[in-house]
N, C-alpha and C positions, 0 to 999 in steps of 0.2 A: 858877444863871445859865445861858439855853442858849448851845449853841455855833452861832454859823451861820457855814455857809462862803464864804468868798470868792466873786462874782463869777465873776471871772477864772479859779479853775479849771473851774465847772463849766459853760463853752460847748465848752471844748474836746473833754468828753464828750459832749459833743450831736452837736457835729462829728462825733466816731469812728462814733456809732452811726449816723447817716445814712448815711456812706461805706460801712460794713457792709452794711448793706442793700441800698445801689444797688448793692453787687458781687453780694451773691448775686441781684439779681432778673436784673441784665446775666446772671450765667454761667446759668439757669432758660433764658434765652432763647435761649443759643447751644447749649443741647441738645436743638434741636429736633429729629428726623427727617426724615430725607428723602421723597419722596413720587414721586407718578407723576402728571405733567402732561397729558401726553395719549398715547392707543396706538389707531393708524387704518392702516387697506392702502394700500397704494401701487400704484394699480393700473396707472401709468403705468410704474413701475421692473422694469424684465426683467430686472435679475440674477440672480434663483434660478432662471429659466426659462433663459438663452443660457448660464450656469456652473453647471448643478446640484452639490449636492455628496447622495450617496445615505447612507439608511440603513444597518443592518444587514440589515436586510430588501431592498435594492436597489431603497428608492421613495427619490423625491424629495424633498429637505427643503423646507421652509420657510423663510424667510430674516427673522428680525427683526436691524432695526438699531438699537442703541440709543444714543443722543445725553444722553450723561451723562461723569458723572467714569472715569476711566482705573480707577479701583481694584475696580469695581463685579466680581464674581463671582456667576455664574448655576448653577442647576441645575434639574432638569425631572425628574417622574414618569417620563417615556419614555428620560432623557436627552441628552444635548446629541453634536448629531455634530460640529459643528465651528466654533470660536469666531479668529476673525480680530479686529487690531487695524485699523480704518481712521483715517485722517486727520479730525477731529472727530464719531468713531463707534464702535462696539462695531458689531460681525457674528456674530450669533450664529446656528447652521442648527438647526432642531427636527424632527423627525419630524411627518408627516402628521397630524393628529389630535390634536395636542398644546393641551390645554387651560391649563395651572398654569406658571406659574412662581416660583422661589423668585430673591431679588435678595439680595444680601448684599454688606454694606461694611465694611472694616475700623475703622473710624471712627464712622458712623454707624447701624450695626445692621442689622438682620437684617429684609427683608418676605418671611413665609413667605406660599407658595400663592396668589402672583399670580393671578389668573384674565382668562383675555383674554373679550373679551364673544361668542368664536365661537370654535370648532377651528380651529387653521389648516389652509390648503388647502396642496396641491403645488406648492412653483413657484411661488407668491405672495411678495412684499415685503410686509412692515410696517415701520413705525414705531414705538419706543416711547421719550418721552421721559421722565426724571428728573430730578425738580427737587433740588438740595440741602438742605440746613438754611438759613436764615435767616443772613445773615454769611460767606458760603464763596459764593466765582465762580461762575456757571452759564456755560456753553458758549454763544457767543452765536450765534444763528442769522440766517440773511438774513431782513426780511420779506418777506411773501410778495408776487407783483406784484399790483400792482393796477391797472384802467382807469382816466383821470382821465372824469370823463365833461365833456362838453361845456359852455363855457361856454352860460348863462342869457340870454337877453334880459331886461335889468330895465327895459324897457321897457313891459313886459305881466308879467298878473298871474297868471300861467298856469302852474305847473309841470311841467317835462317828466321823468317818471319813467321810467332804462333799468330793461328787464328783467334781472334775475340769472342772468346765463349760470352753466349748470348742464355742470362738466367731462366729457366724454366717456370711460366707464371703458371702460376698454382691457383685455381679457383677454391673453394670448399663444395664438395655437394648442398644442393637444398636438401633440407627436411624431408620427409615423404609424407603425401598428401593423399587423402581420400576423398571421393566425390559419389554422391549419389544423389541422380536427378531424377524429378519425373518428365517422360517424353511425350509430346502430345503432337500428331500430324492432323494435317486438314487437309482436306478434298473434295471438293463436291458437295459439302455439308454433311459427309461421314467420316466424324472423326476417329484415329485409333491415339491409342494410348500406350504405352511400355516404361520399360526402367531401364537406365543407362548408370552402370557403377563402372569409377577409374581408380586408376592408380598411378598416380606419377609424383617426379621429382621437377626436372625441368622439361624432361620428356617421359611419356608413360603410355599404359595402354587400358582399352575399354572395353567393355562387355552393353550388349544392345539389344533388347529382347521387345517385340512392338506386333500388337495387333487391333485389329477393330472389334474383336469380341465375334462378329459373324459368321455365320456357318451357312453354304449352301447345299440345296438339296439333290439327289443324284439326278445324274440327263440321262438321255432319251436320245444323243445325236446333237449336233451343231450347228451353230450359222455367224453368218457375217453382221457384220454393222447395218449391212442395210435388212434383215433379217431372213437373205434366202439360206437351204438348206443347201447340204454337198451336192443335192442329186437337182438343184436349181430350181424347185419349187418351194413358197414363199408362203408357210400356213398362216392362221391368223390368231394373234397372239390376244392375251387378255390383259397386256400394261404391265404386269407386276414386274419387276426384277429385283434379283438380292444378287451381294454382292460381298466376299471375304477375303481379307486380306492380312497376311502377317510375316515378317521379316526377322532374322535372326543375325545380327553384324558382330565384328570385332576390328579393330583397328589400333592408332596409333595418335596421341595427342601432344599437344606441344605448348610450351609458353614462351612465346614470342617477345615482347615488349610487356614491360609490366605485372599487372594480370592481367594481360589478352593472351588468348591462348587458342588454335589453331587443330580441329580433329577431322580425321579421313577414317574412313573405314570400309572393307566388302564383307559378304558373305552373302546368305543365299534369303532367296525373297518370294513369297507368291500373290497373287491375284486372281480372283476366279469370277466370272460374272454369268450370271444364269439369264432368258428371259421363258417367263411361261408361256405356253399355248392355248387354244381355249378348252382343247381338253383336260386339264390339268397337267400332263407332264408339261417336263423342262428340258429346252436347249440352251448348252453351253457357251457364249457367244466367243469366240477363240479370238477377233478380234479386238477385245476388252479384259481380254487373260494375257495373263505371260505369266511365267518361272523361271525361276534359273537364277541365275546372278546378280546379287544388286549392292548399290554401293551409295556413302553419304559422304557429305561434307558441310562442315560449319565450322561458326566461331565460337567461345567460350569466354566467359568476364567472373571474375572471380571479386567478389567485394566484403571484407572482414570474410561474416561466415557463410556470405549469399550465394550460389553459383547461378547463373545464367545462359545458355544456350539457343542458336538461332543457324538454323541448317538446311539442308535439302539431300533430300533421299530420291532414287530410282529403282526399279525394276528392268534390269535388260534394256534402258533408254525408253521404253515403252508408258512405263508408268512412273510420274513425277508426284513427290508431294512434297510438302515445304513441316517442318519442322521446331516447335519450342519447347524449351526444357528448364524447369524452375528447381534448385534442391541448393543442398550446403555441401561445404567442403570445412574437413579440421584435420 
């Protein structure tokens, strides 16, 4: 004879094993992970510009603020220079350049190697917010404003659509910067020497003052490269030649990427080259002279308080010399 069991006990196992389930699917869902909502510049906010906090290198941080829970712990490839608690924010400062971040919670885990979708700049605000797991408060934010736009006439059948005003991004200026280098040309194994002082922000301009120190003595008449005179006789010379040269620019410099930075300039430039005769006077040789117009161009690196310099100078195309410049900038 079989045995069957009662009814009555076997709903109460039915019961228990549902309850079972519904707890572990409930607690499956309350471990979720936290995430990252959204992360954008703030080009309106100038706290990392008017309170920088610097480097170890003496550049500017970057300032991301992050709008999450209180326990969140950060760390960076570059490292972090300095982490403030604000009133419904985290203030974290990164170095120039700083691409990764690592976010870490005691509670909900670890996101290695954040990656921001750009390096940060100098002296820039971001945003980045973090959402919780499912079940646990998020930090509540204002909504943003918004225009109501104008009521409709429903009298007509015409829709009037406003344009989407598009926010005006706001940079901060840089600092103003001074530079003064020393200028050194070479040519032929005579070098000149000058001073080049700037003045800029992201763009500025220079002053260029360069000679070789030499002075020639007064001519007697002219000749060419090959050494004949105007009237096509060819005297005979005693070897010596002297040779002076000195340039006076102003121009326009720029920083391009980084501190690379980018100088042009004209102004007026001479050259004068003598050869002797064996009587002792001197002919001017015209073609190893030129005046008139001359103009430069280089590049510039800018490191803590070092400046650097590498360019080339002309005279009227005639006369080329190449260009270095060692001094500081603060």
């Amino acid at each position: 004879m079989k045995r069957h069991l009662p009814k009555h006990r076997t709903a109460p196992r039915l019961i228990l094993f549902l309850y079972l389930l519904c707890t572990l699917g409930t607690g499956g869902t309350l471990a979720q992970d936290f995430s990252v909502r959204s992360f954008r510049m703030l080009p309106n906010d100038i706290t990392a510009y008017i309170a920088p906090v610097r480097d170890l290198n003496d550049e500017a941080c970057a300032l991301v603020k992050v709008v999450g829970d209180k326990d969140f712990a950060f760390s960076s490839p570059l490292g972090i220079a300095k982490r403030k608690n604000d009133v419904g924010e985290i203030w974290i400062y990164l170095p120039k350049g700083s691409v990764m971040l690592t976010i870490k919670h005691p509670q909900w885990g670890v996101w290695r190697d954040y990656r921001f979708p750009q390096p940060l700049e100098s002296r820039m605000t971001y945003e980045l917010v973090l959402a919780s797991p499912v079940g646990h408060s998020q930090p509540k934010k204002l909504p943003p404003l918004t225009l109501r736009p104008p009521k409709l006439d429903t009298s007509t059948s015409q829709a009037v659509t406003l344009p989407d005003p598009s926010p005006r991004i706001y940079r901060p200026h840089e600092r103003i910067h001074y530079l003064g280098l020393l200028n050194v040309g070479f040519r032929q194994g005579h070098p000149s020497a000058g001073l080049r002082l700037a003045l800029m922000r992201r763009h500025g301009a220079y002053l260029l003052g360069q000679t070789d120190f030499r002075s020639t003595p007064g001519t007697q008449g002219e000749c060419d490269s090959e050494g004949r005179m105007d009237d096509g006789t060819t005297p005979y010379y005693s070897g010596r030649t002297k040779e002076g040269r000195w340039t006076l620019m102003a121009g326009g410099i720029h920083r391009l990427i980084g501190e690379c930075c980018l100088y042009e300039g004209v102004g007026y430039g001479r050259r004068t080259t003598v050869w002797q005769r064996y009587d002792g006077s001197w002919l001017r040789n015209k073609d190893y002279t030129c005046r008139g117009l001359c103009a430069e161009v280089g590049g510039l690196y800018r490191f803590q308080r070092i400046a650097i310099s590498v360019g080339v100078l002309t005279i009227q195309g005639k006369y080329w010399e190449g260009t270095v410049g060692v001094g500081i900038h603060f």
